[in-house]
C-alpha positions as CSV (number, residue, x, y, z in Angstrom):
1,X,0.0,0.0,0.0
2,X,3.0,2.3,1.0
3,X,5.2,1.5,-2.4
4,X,1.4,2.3,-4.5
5,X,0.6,6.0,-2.6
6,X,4.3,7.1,-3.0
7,X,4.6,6.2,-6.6
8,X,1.4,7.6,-7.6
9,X,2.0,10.7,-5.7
10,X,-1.0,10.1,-3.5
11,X,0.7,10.2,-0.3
12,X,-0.4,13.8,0.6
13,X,-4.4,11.8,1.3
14,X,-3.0,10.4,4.0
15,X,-2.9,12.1,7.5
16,X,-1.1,10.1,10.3
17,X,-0.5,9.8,13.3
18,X,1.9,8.6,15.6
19,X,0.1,5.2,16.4
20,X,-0.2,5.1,12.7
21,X,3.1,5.5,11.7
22,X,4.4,3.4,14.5
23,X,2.0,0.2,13.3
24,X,3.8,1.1,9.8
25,X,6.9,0.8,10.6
26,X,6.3,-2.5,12.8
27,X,4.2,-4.0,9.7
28,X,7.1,-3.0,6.9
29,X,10.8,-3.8,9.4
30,X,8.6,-7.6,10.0
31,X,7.5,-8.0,6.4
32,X,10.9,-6.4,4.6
33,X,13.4,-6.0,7.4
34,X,14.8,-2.3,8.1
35,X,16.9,-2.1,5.3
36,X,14.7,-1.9,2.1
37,X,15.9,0.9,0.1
38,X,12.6,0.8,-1.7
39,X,10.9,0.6,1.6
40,X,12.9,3.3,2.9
41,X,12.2,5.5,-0.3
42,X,8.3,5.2,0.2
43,X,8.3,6.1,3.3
44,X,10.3,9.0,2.8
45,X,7.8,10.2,0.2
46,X,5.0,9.3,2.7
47,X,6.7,11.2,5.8
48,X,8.3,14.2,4.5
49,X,4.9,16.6,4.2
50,X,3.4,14.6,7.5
51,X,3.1,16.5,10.9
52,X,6.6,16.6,12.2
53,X,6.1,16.0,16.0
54,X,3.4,13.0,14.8
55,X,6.5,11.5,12.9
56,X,9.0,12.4,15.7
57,X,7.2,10.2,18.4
58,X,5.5,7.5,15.1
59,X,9.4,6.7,14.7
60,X,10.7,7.1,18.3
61,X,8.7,5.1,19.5
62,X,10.4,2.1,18.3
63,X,13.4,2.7,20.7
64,X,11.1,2.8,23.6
65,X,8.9,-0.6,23.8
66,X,10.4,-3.6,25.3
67,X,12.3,-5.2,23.7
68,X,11.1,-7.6,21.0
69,X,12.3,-10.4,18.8
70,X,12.5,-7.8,15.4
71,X,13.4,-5.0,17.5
72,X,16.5,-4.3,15.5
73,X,15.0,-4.2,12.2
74,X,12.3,-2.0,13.3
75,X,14.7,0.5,15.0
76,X,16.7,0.4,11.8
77,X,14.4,1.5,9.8
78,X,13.0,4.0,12.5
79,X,16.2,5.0,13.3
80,X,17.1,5.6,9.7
81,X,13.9,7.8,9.0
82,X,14.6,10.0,11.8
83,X,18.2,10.7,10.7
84,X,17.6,11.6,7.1
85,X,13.8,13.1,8.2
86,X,15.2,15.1,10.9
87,X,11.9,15.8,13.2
88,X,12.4,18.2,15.4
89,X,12.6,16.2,19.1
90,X,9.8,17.5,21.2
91,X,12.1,15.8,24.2
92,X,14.7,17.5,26.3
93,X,18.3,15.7,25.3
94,X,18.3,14.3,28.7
95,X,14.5,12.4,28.1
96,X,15.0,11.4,24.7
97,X,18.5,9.3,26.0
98,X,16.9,8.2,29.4
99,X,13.8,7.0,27.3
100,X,15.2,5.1,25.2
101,X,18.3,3.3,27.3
102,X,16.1,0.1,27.8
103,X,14.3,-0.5,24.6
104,X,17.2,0.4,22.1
105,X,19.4,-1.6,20.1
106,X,22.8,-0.6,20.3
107,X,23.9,-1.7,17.0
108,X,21.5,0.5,15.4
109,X,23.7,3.9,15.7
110,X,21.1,6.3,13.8
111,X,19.5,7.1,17.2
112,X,22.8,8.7,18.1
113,X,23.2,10.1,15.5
114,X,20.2,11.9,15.1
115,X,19.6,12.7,18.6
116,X,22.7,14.5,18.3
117,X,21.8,16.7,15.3
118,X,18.6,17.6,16.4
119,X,19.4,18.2,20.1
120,X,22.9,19.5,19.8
121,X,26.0,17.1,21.1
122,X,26.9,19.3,23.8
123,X,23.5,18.6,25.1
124,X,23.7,15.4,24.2
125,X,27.2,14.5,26.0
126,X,25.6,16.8,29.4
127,X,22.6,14.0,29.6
128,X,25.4,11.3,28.7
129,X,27.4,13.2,31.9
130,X,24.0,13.2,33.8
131,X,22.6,10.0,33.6
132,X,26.6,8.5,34.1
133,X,25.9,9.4,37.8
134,X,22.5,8.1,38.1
135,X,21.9,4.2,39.1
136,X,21.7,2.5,36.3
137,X,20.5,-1.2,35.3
138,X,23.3,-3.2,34.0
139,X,21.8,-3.2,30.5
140,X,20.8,0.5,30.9
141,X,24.7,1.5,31.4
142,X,25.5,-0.9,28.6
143,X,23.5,1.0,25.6
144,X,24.6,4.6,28.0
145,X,28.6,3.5,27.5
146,X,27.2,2.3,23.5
147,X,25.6,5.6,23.3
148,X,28.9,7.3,23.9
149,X,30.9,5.4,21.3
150,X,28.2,6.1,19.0
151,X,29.4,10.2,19.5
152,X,32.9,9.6,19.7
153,X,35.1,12.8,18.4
154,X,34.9,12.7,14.7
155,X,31.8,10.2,14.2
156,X,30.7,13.1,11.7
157,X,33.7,12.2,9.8
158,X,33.0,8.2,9.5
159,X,32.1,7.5,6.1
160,X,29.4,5.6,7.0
161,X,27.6,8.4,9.3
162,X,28.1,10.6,6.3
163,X,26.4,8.7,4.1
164,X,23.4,7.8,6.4
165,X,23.5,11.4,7.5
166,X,23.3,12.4,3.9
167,X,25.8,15.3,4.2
168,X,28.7,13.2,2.2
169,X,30.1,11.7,-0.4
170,X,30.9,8.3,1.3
């Protein structure tokens, strides 16, 4: 239904919501697995004129269920959406990291990444700094300690974070 609306240009019909685009991206990460360009590519057409905020917590909200069997293929494609979509996060950088530290799956570095665009690293590294101090579970401080390799010095430079970014020529 996705890949028909995009490439007939009917996408703007559509108004969703969060719980929509949520069930979406469930529905298309189990069916295709997160890394479907052409999956991808319709829902970029199918996102980009939606309600920002409704996409913002639609796509967030992968990172913040329990976990699940095709967690990682749902958060990839989530994550990857957010990156190159860029909602603005309605969350304070503290909230969006703290949120998300028992649901996420570290391998999928896009949260990071995007968090730290649209929040600002400096934020970003002050809840890092914050939530350090702060009793942790042992998982919890695992994907905290993954978060900060994620945001290492120079991870704007890594080819791959330039391509997924879109900003390079990787």
């Amino acid at each position: 239904m996705i890949h028909y609306l995009a490439r007939m240009g009917l996408t703007s019909l559509l108004t969703l919501d969060r719980k929509s685009i949520a069930s979406l991206i469930v529905g298309s990460a189990d069916h295709y697995g997160g890394d479907s360009p052409r999956q991808f590519d319709d829902f970029m057409a199918l996102l980009e004129g939606s309600n920002q905020e409704e996409v913002f917590w639609g796509l967030y909200s992968a990172f913040t269920v329990p976990r699940h069997e095709f967690r990682h293929s749902r958060q990839e494609l989530a994550g990857s959406l957010l990156l190159r979509l860029r909602p603005p996060c309605p969350l304070t950088a503290y909230d969006a990291v703290r949120n998300a530290l028992s649901g996420w799956e570290v391998s999928v570095e896009e949260l990071p990444w995007y968090l730290a665009l649209v929040c600002g690293e400096e934020a970003i590294w002050e809840a890092l700094q914050t939530l350090d101090a702060e009793p942790l579970e042992e998982q919890q401080r695992y994907a905290l300690n993954t978060f900060r390799f994620w945001l290492l010095p120079g991870w704007r430079d890594n080819p791959l974070a330039r391509l997924r970014i879109g900003d390079g020529n990787a």
